[in-house]
Backbone as ProteinMPNN parsed JSONL, in Angstrom:
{"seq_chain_A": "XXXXXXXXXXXXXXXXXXXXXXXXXXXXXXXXXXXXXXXXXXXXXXXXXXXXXXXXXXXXXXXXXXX", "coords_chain_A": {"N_chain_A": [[35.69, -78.551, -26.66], [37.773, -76.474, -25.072], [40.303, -75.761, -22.744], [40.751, -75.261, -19.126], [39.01, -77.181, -16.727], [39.358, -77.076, -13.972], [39.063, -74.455, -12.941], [36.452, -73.924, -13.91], [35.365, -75.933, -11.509], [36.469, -74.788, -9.606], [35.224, -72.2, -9.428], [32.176, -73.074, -9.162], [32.773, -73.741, -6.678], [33.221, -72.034, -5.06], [30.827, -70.664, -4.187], [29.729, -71.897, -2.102], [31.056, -70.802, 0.402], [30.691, -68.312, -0.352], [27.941, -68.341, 0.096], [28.283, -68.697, 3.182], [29.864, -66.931, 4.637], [27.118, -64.85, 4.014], [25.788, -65.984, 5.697], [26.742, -65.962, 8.353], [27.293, -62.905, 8.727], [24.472, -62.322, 8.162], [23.57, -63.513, 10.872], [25.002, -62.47, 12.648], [24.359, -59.251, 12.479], [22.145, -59.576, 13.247], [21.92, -60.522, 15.817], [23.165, -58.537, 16.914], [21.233, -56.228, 16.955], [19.448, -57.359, 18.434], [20.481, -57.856, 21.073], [22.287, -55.397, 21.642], [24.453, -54.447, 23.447], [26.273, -56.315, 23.138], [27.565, -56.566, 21.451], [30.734, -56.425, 20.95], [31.628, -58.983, 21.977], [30.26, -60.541, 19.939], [31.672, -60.065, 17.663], [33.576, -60.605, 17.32], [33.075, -63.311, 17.476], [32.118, -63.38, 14.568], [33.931, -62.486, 12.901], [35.854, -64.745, 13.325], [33.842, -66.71, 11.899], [33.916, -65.652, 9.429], [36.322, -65.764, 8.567], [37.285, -68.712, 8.853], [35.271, -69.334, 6.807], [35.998, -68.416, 4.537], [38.552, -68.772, 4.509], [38.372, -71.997, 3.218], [37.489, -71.233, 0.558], [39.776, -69.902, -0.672], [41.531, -71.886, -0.272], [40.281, -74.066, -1.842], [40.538, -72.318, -4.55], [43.443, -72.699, -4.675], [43.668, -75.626, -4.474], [42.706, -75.561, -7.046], [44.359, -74.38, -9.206], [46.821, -76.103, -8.337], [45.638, -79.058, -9.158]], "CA_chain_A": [[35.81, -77.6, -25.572], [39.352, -76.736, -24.427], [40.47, -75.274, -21.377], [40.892, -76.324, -17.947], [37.993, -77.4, -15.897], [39.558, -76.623, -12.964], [38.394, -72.777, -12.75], [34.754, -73.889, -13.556], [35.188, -76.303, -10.596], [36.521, -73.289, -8.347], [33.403, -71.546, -9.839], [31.315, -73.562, -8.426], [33.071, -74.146, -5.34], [33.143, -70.456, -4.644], [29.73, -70.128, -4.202], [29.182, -71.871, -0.413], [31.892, -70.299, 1.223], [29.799, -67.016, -0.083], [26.519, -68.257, 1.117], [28.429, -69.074, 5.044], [29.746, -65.55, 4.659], [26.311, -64.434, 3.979], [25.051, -66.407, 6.894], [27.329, -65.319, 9.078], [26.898, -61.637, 8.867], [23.341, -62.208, 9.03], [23.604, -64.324, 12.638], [25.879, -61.124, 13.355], [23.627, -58.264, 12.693], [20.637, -60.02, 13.86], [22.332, -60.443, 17.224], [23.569, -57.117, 17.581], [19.84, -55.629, 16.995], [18.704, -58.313, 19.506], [21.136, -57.452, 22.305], [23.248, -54.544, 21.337], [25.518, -54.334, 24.671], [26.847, -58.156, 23.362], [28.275, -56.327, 20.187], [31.939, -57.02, 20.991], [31.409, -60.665, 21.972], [29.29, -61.145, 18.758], [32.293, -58.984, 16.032], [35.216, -61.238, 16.923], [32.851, -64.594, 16.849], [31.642, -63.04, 13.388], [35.079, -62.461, 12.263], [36.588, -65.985, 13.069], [33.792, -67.371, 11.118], [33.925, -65.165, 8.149], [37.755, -66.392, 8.224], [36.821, -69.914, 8.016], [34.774, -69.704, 5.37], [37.09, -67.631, 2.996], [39.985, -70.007, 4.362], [37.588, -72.79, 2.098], [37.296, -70.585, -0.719], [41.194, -70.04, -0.632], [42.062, -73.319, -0.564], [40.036, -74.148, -2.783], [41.439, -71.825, -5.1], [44.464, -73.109, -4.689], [43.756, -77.119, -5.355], [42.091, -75.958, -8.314], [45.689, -74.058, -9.679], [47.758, -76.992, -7.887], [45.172, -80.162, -10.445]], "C_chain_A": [[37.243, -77.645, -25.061], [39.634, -75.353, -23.126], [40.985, -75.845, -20.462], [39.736, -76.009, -17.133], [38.317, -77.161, -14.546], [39.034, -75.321, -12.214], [36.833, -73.042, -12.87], [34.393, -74.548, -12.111], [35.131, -75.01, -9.262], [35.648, -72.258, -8.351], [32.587, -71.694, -8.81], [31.16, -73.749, -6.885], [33.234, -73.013, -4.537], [31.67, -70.279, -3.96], [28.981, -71.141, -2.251], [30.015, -71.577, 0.183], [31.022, -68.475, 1.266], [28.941, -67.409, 0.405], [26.892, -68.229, 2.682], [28.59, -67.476, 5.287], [28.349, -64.649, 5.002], [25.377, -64.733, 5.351], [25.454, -66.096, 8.284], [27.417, -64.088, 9.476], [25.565, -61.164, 9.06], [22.777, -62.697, 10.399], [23.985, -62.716, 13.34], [25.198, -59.856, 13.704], [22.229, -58.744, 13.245], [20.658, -60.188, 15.414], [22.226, -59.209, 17.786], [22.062, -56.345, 17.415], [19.091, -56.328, 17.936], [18.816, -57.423, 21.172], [22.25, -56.247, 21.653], [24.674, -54.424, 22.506], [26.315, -55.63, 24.224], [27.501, -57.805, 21.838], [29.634, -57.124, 19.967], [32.363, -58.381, 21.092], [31.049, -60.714, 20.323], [30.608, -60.978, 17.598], [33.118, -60.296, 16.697], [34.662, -62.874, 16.788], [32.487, -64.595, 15.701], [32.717, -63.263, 12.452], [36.027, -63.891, 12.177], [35.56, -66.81, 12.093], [34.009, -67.199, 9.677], [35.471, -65.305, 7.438], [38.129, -67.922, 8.022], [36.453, -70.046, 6.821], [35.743, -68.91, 4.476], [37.814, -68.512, 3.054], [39.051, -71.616, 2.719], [37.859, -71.856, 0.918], [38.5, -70.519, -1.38], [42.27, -71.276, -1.066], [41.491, -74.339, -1.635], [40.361, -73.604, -4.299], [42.701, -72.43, -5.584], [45.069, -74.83, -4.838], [43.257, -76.972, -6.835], [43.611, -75.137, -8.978], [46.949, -75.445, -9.587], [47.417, -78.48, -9.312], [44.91, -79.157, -11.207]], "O_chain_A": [[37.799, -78.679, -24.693], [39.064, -74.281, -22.924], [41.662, -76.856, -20.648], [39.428, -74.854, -16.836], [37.314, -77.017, -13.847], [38.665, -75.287, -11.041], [36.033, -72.508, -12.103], [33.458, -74.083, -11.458], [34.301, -74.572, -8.465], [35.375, -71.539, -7.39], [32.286, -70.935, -7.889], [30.187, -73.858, -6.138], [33.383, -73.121, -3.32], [31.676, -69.517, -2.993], [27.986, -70.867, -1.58], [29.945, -72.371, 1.122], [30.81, -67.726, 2.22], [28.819, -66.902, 1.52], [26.042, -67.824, 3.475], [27.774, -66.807, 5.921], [28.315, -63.888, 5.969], [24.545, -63.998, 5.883], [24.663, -65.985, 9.221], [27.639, -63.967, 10.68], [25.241, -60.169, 9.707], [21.719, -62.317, 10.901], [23.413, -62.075, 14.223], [25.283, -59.342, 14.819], [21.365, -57.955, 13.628], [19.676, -60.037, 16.141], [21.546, -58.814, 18.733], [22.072, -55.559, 18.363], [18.007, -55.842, 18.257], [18.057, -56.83, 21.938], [23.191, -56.796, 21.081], [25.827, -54.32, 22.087], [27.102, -56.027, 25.084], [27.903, -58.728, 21.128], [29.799, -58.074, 19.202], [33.279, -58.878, 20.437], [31.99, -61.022, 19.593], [30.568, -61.754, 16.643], [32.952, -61.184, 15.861], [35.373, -63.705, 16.222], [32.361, -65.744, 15.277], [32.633, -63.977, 11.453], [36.768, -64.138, 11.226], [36.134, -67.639, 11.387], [34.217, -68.093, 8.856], [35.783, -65.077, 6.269], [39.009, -68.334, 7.266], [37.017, -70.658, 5.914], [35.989, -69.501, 3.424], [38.017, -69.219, 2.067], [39.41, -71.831, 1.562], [38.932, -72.153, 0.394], [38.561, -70.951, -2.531], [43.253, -71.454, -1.785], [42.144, -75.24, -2.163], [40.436, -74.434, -5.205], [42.939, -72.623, -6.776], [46.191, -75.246, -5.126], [43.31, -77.868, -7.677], [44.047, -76.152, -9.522], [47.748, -75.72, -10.482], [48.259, -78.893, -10.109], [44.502, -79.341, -12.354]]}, "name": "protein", "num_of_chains": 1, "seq": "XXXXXXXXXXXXXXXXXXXXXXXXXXXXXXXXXXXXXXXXXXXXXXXXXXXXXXXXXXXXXXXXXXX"}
């Protein structure tokens, strides 16, 4: 097998930064159908987490290019 294992790692490591994503947008819309008036509160705590988790994904990315 030749290659670099690095990209299967970042594969793998891709895949819970999507599930927080996923969890995160469902906290988000599940709110806003709860309480709708609490939209604006809810989008910018939605958006800092959905910028966490990518930041992971990113950086991850980027140790797996760096080893």
């Amino acid at each position: 097998m030749t290659g670099s294992l690095n990209v299967v790692g970042y594969g793998l490591s891709a895949i819970g930064p999507g599930i927080g994503v996923g969890i995160v947008f469902a906290a988000f819309i599940n709110g806003v159908a709860r309480q709708p008036e609490a939209r604006g509160q809810l989008q910018g705590i939605a958006f800092i987490g959905f910028a966490l988790s990518e930041a992971l994904a990113i950086l991850g990315l980027v140790l797996a290019f760096v080893l």
